[in-house]
C-alpha positions as CSV (number, residue, x, y, z in Angstrom):
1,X,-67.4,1.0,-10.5
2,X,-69.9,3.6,-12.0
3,X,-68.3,6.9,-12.9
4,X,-70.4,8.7,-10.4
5,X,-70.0,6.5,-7.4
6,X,-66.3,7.0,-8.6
7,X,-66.4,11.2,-8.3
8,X,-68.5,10.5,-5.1
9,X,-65.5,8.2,-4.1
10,X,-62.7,10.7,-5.0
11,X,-64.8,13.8,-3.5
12,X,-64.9,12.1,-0.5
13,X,-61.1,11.5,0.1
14,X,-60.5,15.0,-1.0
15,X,-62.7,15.8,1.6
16,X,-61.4,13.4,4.7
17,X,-58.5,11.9,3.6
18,X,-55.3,14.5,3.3
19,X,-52.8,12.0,1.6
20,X,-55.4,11.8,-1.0
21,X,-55.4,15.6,-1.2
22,X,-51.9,16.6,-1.3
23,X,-51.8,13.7,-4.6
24,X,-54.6,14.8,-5.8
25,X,-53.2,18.5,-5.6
26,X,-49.8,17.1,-6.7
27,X,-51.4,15.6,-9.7
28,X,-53.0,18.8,-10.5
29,X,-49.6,20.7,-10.7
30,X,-48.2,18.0,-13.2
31,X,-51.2,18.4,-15.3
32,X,-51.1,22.5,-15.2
33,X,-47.2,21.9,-16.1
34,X,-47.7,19.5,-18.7
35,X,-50.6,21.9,-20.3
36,X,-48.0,24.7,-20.5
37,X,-45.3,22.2,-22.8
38,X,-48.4,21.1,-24.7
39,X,-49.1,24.3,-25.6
40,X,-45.5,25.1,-27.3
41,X,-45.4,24.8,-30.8
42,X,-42.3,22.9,-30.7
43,X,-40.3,21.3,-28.0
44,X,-36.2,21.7,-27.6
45,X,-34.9,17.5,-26.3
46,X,-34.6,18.9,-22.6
47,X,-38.7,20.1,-22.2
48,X,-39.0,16.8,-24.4
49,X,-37.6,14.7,-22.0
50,X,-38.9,16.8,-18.9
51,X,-42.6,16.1,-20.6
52,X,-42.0,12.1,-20.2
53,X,-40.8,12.6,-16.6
54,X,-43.7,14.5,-15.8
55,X,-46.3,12.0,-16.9
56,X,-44.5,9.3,-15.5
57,X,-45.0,11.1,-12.2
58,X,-48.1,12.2,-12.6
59,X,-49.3,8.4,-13.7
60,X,-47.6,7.1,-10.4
61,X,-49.7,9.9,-8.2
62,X,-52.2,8.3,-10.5
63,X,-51.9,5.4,-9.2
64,X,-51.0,5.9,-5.6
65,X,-54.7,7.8,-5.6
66,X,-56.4,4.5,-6.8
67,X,-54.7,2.6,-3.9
68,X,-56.1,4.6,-1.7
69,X,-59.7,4.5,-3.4
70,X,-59.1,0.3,-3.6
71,X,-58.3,0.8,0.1
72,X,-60.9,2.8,1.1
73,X,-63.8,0.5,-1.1
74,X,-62.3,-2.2,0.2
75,X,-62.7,-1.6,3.9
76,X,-66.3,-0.3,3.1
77,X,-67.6,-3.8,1.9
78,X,-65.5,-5.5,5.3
C-alpha cells in the first residue's frame, strides 16, 4: 500500500474507530517510555530488561493496529 493512502488509512481509524485509538494512544505511551530509557547513558539489568518488555508490547499493539487496518482494507474492496 502507498505510504500516504497508509496515513490516510491510520488517520481515518483514529478518527472513527476507538479500538484503533486507545492502541494507537497505547503505542504512543510505550514509545514516550522507551524514549526516556534511550536517553540514559547507561542502563542498570532491571530498565534493561523493562526496555525488551516494552518493545515487545509496543510491537504487539503494532500489530493488533495493522489487523485492524487489514480488516478495515479488506472490507473496503468486499
Amino acid at each position: 500500500m502507498e505510504r500516504n493512502a497508509q496515513e490516510e488509512l491510520k488517520a481515518h481509524l483514529m478518527a472513527t474507530n476507538e479500538e484503533f485509538q486507545k492502541l494507537a494512544s497505547h503505542h504512543s505511551e510505550l514509545a514516550h517510555q522507551l524514549d526516556a530509557l534511550e536517553a540514559l547513558p547507561h542502563l542498570t539489568q532491571d530498565q534493561e530488561l523493562e526496555e525488551t518488555r516494552l518493545k515487545k508490547l509496543k510491537l504487539r499493539l503494532k500489530d493488533q493496529m495493522e489487523a485492524i487496518m487489514s480488516q478495515y482494507r479488506s472490507q473496503q474492496v468486499a
